[in-house]
Every structure is written in C-alpha cells, then in structure tokens.
LOLO-126403 format. One record per residue (C-alpha): y, z negated, x. Coordinates in Angstrom, 1 decimal. Layout:
LOLO-126403
{r {Y, Z, X}} ...
***
This chain:
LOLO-126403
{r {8.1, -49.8, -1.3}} {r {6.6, -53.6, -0.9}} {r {6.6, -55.4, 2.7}} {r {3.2, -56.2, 1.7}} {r {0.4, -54.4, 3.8}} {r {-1.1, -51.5, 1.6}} {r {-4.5, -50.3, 1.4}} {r {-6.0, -47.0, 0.0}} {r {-9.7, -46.0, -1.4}} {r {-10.6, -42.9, -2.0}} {r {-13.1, -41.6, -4.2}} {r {-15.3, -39.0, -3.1}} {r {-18.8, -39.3, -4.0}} {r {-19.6, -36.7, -6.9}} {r {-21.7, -34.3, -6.8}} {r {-19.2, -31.0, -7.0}} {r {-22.1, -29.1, -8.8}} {r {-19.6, -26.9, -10.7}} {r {-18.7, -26.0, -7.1}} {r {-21.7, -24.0, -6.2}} {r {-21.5, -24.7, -2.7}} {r {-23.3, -26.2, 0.3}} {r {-19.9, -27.8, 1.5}} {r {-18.7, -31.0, -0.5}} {r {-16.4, -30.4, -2.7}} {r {-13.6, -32.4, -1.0}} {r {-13.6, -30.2, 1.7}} {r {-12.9, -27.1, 0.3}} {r {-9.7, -25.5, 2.1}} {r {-6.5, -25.1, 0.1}} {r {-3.7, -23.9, 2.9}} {r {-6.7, -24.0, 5.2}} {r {-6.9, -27.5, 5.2}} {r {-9.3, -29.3, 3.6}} {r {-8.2, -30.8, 0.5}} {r {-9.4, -34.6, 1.5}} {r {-7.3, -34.0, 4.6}} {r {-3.9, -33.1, 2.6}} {r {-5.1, -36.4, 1.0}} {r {-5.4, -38.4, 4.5}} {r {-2.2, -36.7, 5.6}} {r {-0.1, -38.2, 2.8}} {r {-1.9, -42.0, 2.7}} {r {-1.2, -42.0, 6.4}} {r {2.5, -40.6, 6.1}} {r {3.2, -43.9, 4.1}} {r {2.2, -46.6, 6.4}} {r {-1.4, -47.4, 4.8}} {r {-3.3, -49.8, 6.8}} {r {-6.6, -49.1, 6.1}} {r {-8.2, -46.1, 4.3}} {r {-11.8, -46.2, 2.8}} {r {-13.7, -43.0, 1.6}} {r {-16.0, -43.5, -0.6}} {r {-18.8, -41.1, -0.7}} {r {-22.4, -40.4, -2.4}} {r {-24.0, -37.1, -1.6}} {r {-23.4, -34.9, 1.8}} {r {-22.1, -38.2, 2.9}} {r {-22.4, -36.9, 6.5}} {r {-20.3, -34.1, 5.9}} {r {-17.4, -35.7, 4.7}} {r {-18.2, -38.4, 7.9}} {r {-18.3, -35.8, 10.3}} {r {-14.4, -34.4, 8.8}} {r {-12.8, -37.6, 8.8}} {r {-14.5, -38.5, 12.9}} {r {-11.6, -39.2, 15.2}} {r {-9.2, -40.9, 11.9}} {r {-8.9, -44.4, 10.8}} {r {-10.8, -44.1, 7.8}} {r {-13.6, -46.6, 6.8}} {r {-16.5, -45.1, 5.1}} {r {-18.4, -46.8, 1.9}} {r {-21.5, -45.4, 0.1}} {r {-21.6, -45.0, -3.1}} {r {-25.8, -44.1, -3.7}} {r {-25.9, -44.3, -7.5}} {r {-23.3, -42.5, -9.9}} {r {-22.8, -45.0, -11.9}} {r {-19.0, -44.3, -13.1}} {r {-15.4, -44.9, -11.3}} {r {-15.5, -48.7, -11.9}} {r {-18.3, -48.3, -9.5}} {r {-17.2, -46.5, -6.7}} {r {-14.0, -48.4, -6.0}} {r {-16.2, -51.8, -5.9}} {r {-18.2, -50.1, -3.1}} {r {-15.5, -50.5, -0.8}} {r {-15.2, -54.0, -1.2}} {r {-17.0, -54.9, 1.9}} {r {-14.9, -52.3, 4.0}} {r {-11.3, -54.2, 2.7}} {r {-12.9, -57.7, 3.4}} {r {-10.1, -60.0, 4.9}} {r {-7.3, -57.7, 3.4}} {r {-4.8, -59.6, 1.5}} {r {-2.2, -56.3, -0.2}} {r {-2.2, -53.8, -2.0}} {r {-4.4, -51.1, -2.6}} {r {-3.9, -47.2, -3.9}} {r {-6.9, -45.8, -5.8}} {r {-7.0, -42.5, -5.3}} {r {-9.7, -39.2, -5.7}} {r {-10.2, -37.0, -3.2}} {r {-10.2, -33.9, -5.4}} {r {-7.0, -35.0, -6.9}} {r {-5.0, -33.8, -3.3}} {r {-1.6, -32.7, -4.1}} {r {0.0, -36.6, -4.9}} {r {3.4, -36.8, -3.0}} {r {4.5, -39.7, -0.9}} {r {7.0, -40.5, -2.8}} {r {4.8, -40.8, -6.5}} {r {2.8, -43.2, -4.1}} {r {5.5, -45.0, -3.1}} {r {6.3, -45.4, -6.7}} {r {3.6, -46.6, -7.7}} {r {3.4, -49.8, -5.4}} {r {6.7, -50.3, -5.8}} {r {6.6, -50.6, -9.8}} {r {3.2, -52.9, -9.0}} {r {5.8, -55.6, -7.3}} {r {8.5, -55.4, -9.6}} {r {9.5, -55.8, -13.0}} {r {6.8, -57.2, -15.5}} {r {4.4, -57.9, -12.2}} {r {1.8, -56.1, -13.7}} {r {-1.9, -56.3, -13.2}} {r {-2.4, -52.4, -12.4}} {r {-0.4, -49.7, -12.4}} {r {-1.8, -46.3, -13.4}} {r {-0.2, -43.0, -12.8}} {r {0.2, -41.0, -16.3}} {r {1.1, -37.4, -16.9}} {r {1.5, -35.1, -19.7}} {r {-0.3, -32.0, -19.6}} {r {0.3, -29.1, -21.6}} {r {-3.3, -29.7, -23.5}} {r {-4.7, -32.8, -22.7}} {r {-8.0, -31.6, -23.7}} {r {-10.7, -34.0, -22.5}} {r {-8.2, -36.3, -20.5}} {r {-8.3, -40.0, -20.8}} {r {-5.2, -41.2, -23.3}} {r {-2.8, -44.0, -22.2}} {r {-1.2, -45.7, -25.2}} {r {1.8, -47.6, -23.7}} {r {5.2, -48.9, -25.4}} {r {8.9, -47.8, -24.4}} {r {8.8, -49.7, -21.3}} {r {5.7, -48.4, -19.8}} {r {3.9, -51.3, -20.8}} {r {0.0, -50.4, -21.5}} {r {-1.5, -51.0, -24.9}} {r {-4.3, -49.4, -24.7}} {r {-6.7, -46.6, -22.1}} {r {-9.4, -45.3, -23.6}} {r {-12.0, -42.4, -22.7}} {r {-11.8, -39.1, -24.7}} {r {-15.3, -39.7, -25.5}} {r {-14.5, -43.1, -27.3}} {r {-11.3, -42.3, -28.8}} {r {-10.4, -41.8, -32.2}} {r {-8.5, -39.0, -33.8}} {r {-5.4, -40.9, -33.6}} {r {-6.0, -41.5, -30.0}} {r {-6.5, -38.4, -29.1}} {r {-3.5, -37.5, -30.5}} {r {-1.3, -39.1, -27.7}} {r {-0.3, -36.8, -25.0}} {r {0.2, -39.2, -22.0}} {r {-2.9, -39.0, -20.0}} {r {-4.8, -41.1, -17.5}} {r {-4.8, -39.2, -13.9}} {r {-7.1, -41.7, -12.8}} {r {-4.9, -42.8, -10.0}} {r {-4.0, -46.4, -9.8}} {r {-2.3, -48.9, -8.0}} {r {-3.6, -52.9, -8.0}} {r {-3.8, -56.0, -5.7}} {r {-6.6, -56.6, -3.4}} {r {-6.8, -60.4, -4.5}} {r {-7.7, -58.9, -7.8}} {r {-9.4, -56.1, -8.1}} {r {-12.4, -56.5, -7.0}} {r {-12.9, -59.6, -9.1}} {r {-11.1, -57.8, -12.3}} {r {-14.2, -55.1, -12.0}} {r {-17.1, -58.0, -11.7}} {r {-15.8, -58.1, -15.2}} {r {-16.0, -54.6, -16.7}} {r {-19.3, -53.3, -18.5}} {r {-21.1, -50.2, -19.0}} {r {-21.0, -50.2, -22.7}} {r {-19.7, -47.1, -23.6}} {r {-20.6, -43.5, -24.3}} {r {-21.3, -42.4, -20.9}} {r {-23.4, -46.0, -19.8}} {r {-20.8, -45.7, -17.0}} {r {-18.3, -48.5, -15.6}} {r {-14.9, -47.2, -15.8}} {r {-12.3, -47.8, -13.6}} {r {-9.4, -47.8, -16.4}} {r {-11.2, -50.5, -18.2}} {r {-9.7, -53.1, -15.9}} {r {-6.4, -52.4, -17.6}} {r {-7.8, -54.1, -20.8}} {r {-9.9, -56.8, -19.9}} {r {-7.7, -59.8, -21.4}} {r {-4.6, -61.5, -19.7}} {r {-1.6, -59.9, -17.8}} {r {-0.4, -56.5, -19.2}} {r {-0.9, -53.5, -16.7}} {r {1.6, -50.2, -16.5}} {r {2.1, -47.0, -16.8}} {r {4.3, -44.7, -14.4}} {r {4.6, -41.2, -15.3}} {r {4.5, -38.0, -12.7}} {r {7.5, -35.5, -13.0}} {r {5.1, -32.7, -12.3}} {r {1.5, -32.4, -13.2}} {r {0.3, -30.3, -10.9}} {r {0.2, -33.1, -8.6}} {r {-2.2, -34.7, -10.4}} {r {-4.5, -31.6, -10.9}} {r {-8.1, -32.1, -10.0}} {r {-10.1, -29.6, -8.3}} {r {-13.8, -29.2, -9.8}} {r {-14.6, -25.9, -9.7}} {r {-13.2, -22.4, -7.7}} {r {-11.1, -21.3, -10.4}} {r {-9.3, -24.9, -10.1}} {r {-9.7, -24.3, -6.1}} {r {-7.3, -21.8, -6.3}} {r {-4.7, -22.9, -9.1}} {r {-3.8, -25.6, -6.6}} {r {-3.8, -22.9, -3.7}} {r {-1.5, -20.8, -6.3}} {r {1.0, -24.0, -6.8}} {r {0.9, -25.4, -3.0}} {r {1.8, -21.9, -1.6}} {r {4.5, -21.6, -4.5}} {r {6.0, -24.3, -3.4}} {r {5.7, -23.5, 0.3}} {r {7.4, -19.7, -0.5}} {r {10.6, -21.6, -2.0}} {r {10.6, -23.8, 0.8}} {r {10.6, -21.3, 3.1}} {r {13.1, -18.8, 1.7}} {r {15.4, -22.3, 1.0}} {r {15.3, -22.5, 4.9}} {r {16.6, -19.2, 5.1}} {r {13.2, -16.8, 5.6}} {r {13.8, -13.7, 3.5}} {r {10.3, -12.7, 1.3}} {r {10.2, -9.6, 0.0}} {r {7.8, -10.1, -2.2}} {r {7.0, -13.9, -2.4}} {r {4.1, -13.7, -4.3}} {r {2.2, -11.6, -1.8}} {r {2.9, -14.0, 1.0}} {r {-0.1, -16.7, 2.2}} {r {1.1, -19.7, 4.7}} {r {-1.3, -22.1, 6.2}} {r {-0.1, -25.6, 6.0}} {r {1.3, -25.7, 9.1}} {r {3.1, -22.6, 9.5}} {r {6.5, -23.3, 11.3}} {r {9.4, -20.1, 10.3}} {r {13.2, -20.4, 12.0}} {r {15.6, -19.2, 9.6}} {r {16.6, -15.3, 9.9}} {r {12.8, -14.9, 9.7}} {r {11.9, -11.3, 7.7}} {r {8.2, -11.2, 5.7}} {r {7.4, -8.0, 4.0}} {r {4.8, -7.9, 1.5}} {r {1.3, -8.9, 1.7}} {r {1.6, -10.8, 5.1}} {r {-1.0, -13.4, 5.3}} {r {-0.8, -16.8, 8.5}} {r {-4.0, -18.7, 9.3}} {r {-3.6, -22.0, 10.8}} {r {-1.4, -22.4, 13.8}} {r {1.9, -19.6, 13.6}} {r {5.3, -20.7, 14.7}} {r {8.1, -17.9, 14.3}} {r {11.5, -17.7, 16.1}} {r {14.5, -16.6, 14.4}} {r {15.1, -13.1, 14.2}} {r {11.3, -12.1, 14.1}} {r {10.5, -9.4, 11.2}} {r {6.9, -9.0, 10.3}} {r {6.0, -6.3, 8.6}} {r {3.6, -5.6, 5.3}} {r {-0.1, -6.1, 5.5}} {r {-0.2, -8.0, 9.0}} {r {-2.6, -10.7, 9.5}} {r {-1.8, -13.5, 12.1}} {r {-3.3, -16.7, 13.0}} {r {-2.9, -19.2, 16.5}} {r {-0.1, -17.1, 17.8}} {r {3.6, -18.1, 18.6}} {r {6.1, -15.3, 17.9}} {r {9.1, -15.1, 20.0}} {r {13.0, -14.5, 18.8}} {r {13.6, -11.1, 17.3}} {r {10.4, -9.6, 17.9}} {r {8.9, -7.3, 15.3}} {r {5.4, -7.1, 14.1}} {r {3.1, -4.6, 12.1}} {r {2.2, -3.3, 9.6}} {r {-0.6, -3.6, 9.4}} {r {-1.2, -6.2, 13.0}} {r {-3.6, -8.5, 13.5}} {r {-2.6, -11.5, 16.2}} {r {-5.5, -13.9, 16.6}} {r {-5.4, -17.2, 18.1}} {r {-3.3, -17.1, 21.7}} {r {-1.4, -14.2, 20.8}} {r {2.4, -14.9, 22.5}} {r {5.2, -12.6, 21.7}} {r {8.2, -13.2, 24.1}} {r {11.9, -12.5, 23.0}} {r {12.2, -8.8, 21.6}} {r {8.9, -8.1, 22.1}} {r {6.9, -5.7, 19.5}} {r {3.8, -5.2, 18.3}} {r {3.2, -2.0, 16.0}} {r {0.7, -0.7, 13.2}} {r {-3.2, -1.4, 14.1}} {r {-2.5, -3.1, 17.1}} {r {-4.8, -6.3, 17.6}} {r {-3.9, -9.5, 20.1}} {r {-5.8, -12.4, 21.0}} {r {-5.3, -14.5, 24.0}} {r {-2.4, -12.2, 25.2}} {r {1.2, -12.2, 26.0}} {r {3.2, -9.6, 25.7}} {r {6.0, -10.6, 27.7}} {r {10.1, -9.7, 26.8}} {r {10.7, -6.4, 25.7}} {r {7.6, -5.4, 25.8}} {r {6.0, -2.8, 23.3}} {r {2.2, -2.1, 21.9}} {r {3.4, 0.6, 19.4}} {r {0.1, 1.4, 18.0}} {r {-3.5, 1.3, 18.0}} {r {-4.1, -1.4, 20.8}} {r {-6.4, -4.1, 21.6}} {r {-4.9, -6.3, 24.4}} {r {-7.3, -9.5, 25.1}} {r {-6.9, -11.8, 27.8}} {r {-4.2, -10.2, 28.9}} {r {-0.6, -10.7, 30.2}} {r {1.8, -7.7, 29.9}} {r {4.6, -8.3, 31.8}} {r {8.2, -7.7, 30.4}} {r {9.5, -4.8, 29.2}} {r {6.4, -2.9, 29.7}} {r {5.1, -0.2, 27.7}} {r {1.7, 0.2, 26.1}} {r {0.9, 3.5, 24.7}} {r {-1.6, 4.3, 21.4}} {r {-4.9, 4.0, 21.9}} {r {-4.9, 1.4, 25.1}} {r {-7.8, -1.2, 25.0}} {r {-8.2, -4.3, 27.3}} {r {-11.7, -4.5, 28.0}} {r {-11.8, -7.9, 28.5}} {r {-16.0, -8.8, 27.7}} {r {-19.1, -7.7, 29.6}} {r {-21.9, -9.1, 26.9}} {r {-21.8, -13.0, 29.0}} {r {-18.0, -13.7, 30.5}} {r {-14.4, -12.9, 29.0}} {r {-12.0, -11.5, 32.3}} {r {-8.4, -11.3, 32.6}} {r {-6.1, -7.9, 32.7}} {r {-2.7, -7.9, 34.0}} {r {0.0, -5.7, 33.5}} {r {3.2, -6.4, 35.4}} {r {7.0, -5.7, 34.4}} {r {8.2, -2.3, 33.5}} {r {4.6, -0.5, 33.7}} {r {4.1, 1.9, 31.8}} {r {0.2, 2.8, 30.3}} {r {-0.4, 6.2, 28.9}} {r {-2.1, 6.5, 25.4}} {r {-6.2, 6.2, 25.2}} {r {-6.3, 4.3, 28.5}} {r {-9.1, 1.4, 28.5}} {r {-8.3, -1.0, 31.3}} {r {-12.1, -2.4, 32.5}} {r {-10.7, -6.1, 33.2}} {r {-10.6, -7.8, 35.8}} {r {-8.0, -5.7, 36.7}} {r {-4.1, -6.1, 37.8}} {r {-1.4, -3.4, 37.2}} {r {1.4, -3.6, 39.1}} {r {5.1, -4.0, 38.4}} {r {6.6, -0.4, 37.4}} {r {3.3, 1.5, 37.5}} {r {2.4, 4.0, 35.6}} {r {-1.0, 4.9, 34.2}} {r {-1.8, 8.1, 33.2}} {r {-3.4, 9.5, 29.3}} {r {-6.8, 9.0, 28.9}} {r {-7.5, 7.0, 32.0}} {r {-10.1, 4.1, 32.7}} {r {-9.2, 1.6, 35.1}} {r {-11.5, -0.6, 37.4}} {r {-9.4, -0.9, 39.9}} {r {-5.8, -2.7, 41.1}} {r {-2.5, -0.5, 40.7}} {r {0.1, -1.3, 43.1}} {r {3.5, -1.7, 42.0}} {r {5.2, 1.4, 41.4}} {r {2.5, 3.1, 42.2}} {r {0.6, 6.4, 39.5}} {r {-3.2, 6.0, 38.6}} {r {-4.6, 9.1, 37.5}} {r {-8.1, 9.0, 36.2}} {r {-9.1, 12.6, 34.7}} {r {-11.1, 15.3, 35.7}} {r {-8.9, 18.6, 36.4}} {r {-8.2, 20.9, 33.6}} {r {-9.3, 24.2, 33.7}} {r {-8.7, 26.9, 31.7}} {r {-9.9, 31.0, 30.8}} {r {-7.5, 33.6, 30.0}} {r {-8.1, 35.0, 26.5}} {r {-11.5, 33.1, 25.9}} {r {-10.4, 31.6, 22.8}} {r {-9.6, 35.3, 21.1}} {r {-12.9, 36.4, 22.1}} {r {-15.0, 33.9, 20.9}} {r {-13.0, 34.1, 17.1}} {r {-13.8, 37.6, 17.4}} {r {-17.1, 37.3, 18.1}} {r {-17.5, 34.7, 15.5}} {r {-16.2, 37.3, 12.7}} {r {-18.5, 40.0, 12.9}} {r {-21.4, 37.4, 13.5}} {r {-20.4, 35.7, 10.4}} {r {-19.6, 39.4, 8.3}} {r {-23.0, 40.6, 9.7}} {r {-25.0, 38.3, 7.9}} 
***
C-alpha cells in the first residue's frame, strides 16, 4: 500500500431492471448483508478516507442504508455511461489530493488485499496513468477485452460492442474496477467522448486517451469480480461467499456434516469443537461456544449458544435466545428472548418467550410461555432445579420458584414458591365397566342397521 490518502467511488446508479424488484439492486442481501455493505465493509477495512456512492434511481434508498456511515452521496440523474458516473463525484472529492478506487456496487466480493494491490501497482513500477483490475473468465462472452503486453502494460480496452473478431478473441477481461489519481482523473474524463456504439461515455476510455501508458493487474479468482444483475447472479455469489465461509469454518475446526446444506450469515461467530448437522441454517447475529452440537434442520438467528449445549432438530432460536453451558434445546422447541440457564432442558415441543429458566431446570413437552396479551409482552420465570410437567402453559407474569414442581396439563397465573407443587386439574373420575358397555352397545347398534 501507498502513504498517500486513498479515496473510493462507488457506482451505484443503474436501474437493476433485470432485478424485478422494488429494492435497489445494491441492496439485495447476500449472507444477509446487503451487498453495497460487504462493499463498505472492505473500503473501510483498508483505511479509505472518503467513500462516495454514486446513485441514480431509489437514490433514497440506498441514502437511507448507508445513514450513520462516512459515505458521501453523488447523483447521477441521467445514464449516460460509467465515464459519467465517476465524474459525478467530482464535487464530493473536492480538496482531495490521492488516490482513488473505482469500484461498482454490484461487483461486492473484491478482497482487501486485490484493493491493496491495485494502489500499490498505481505507485510503483511504470507509474501508470490507471490501473484496471483484469480477470479471465471461463467465457468472456460480452465482457470488455484488455489487450496488454507481458508486463501488464495496456495496449488497448475496447467494448465488446466495438471490438473486432480478433479482439474478441483475447480472454483477459475488463472488470470495470480501476484504480487512478485524483489530480487526474477527473480531468482525464473532461476528455473522453460518447462516440461509440452505445452514445455512452465509458470509463475504460481513459486508459487510451494519448500520453502515459495505464496497467493491467489480474485477479487470482474471478468470482471476486462477479457482478450481480439479476437473481440467478444474486445467488451464484451467495453459493461462492457461503463456500468459502463452510471451509473457513471447518479449517477452524467446526465439523459439517454435510457442508453444502449449511447457510451462515456473515457474522456468525463458531469456537472450534463446534458440530452442524445437515440443513442447519443462522440468520444474522449467532455466536457458538465450543462443544455445542446442533442438530439437522434447526433454524437460529440473534441467539448466543453456550459451551456444550445441544440443539434440535428441528429448533428454532430467534433473536435473544441464551443457552448457558450444557444447556439443551430439543425437536420443535422455539426460543426468543429467553435463557435457559446451565443444565437446563426444553426436550420438546416448547415455546419459552421472555423467559428465564433457571439452571438445571426441566421443561417438559408441550410447555408454552405465554408471554403476549394482544398490547404488552410480560416476563415468566422459572428458578433452579424446577421441574414443569408436559402441556403446562405458564400465563406470564408469573415466577416459579427454585425446585418446584408443576404438575401435567396445568395453567399457571399465579407465583410458585420454591419447592413448593402447583396442581392445576380438575379431579379425575372414573365408572367401573362403562367403557365395555358402551362398545357393546355400539355393536348391535351398528349390526342393527
């Protein structure tokens, strides 16, 4: 990397039509973050000084995401091609004497470290003009073609549209992403012209306006450079980001069973020792401690799961969910804004909300917190070593002692004490030989007709 201060614009003003959405393209999810975000992320992870957006339609969208971060905002109003775009932000890099990084906000999975190379080969060796980011896809199709000599030096960039057959032969293609100095840029595309196929001003034609040669670097992985235009494209980069995060993880020491069948958000933290069965799917917002095993088809989002705890199959924790150390949560059991404290056990077929189970207490099948009137959300508490028999509902706000036990089928609304029993059931009765006669009755009714 330079000393020099570094600057970064980011194109995202088109349309996204082949999107057919009412949310701008840029801020499609991939991980659950949107993609201009994994974008942000990266620029800001490399010391960039100032970060402009450039944007065109649902401009207040994309203003409304990026609220709170230090990101200038230009308008592009007319599409009038790339060359465009990056000369909107002109006004928004005023007084800034550096480098700048073009880059598109649909293009989201750039590293750091191709960044990094990129400014660094823009202050060293030839001291070229640009520098423009090259990869060689596997069918180049429609892609802009870089013509460049051994040493990366450019020759030529031309648009598919204007190239000739022996142009279009060449498999190094223009990402799009470029690397220049402020003090020229701006001034380089005052110079470019629309007279091309498209009427458009293109960015890469700065590259060949006469004078000082530019270069070409090339990616070691084109999927970094893969743009994001349309749903199908939406989730090749979701496939190859959560690739990427599966090896990571199981590197790290997480054993997948089946990798393939395992969906991380982009911030979900796993200790080593860590056990995912298949189809196990984290929103945003999961740490695991070492020792956890989570079972197949569990869903879990916003919660924090303790040291060897187990989970599913088939759980859903929603955001607050706490496991404590050993804890364990079985099949069709459903958390939110709960801890179940050490030890403690919702085998199956539970709904604790706003609730704190106190350690090694035991919740039996059928149990549901009933935690919302229609209006207000209330608390239920459930203190260490109780024990609550199956299809209880606990009418909240309500407190359950330490050691108390709660008979089947009752419902709480009011305190236990600790160590104390809570029977709610009507008595059982019962009639001697009933059940015989009424079968019997039943037969000749039914042969009589």
């Amino acid at each position: 990397m330079s000393d020099r201060p570094l600057a970064a614009i980011i194109l995202a003003a088109g349309q996204g039509t082949r999107m057919k959405s009412e949310t701008h393209k840029v801020l499609h999810p991939i991980a659950g973050k949107p993609m201009l975000h994994h974008l942000l992320d990266t620029v800001d992870s490399i010391g960039v000084e100032r970060t402009v957006v450039v944007v065109g339609a649902r401009r207040e969208q994309i203003e409304a995401s990026v609220e709170g971060r230090n990101v200038a905002i230009a308008v592009q109003d007319d599409q009038l091609g790339t060359g465009h775009a990056v000369a909107q932000a002109h006004d928004a890099l005023k007084g800034f004497a550096g480098d700048v990084l073009i880059l598109y906000g649909d293009v989201p999975m750039v590293s750091a470290a191709t960044m990094q190379e990129m400014i660094f080969r823009l202050n060293n060796g030839s001291d070229p003009r640009a520098v423009v980011l090259g990869f060689r896809p596997d069918d180049a199709g429609a892609y802009g073609r870089i013509i460049a000599d051994d040493q990366g030096e450019i020759e030529k960039m031309v648009e598919f549209k204007d190239a000739n057959e022996q142009e279009r032969a060449v498999n190094l293609c223009n990402s799009g992403l470029m690397a220049a100095r402020s003090t020229d840029l701006f001034i380089l595309l005052d110079q470019i012209s629309n007279d091309n196929a498209a009427g458009e001003y293109y960015l890469p034609d700065i590259v060949m306006l006469p004078g000082q040669q530019s270069a070409v670097i090339e990616v070691d992985n084109p999927a970094q450079v893969a743009g994001v235009n349309s749903r199908s494209e939406l989730a090749a980069v979701e496939s190859e980001w959560q690739e990427r995060r599966r090896a990571k993880a199981m590197a790290n020491g997480v054993s997948l069973i089946a990798p393939e069948t395992v969906w991380f958000s982009h911030d979900t933290e796993i200790s080593s020792d860590v056990v995912i069965e298949p189809n196990v799917i984290f929103g945003p917002g999961v740490t695991i401690a070492s020792g956890a095993k989570i079972y197949g088809h569990s869903h879990i989002e916003g919660a924090a799961i303790g040291p060897k705890t187990n989970v599913g199959p088939f759980a859903r924790l929603r955001p607050g969910a706490v496991l404590e150390e050993g804890a364990k949560v079985g099949n069709f059991v459903e958390m939110k804004k709960a801890v179940l404290g050490k030890g403690a056990k919702a085998n199956h077929l539970t709904y604790l909300g706003d609730a704190e189970v106190g350690e090694g207490a035991n919740i039996g099948a059928g149990t549901i917190t009933c935690n919302y009137d229609g209006y207000f959300k209330y608390k239920t508490k459930i203190g260490k070593g109780a024990f609550i028999g199956s299809n209880s509902a606990l009418v909240a706000p309500v407190t359950i002692g330490d050691g108390a036990i709660v008979g089947a089928g009752a419902t709480l609304t009011k305190d236990v004490p600790e160590d104390a029993l809570a029977l709610v059931r009507a008595e059982q009765a019962g009639k001697q030989g009933w059940a015989k006669k009424f079968r019997d009755a039943m037969t000749r009714k039914k042969a009589g007709k």
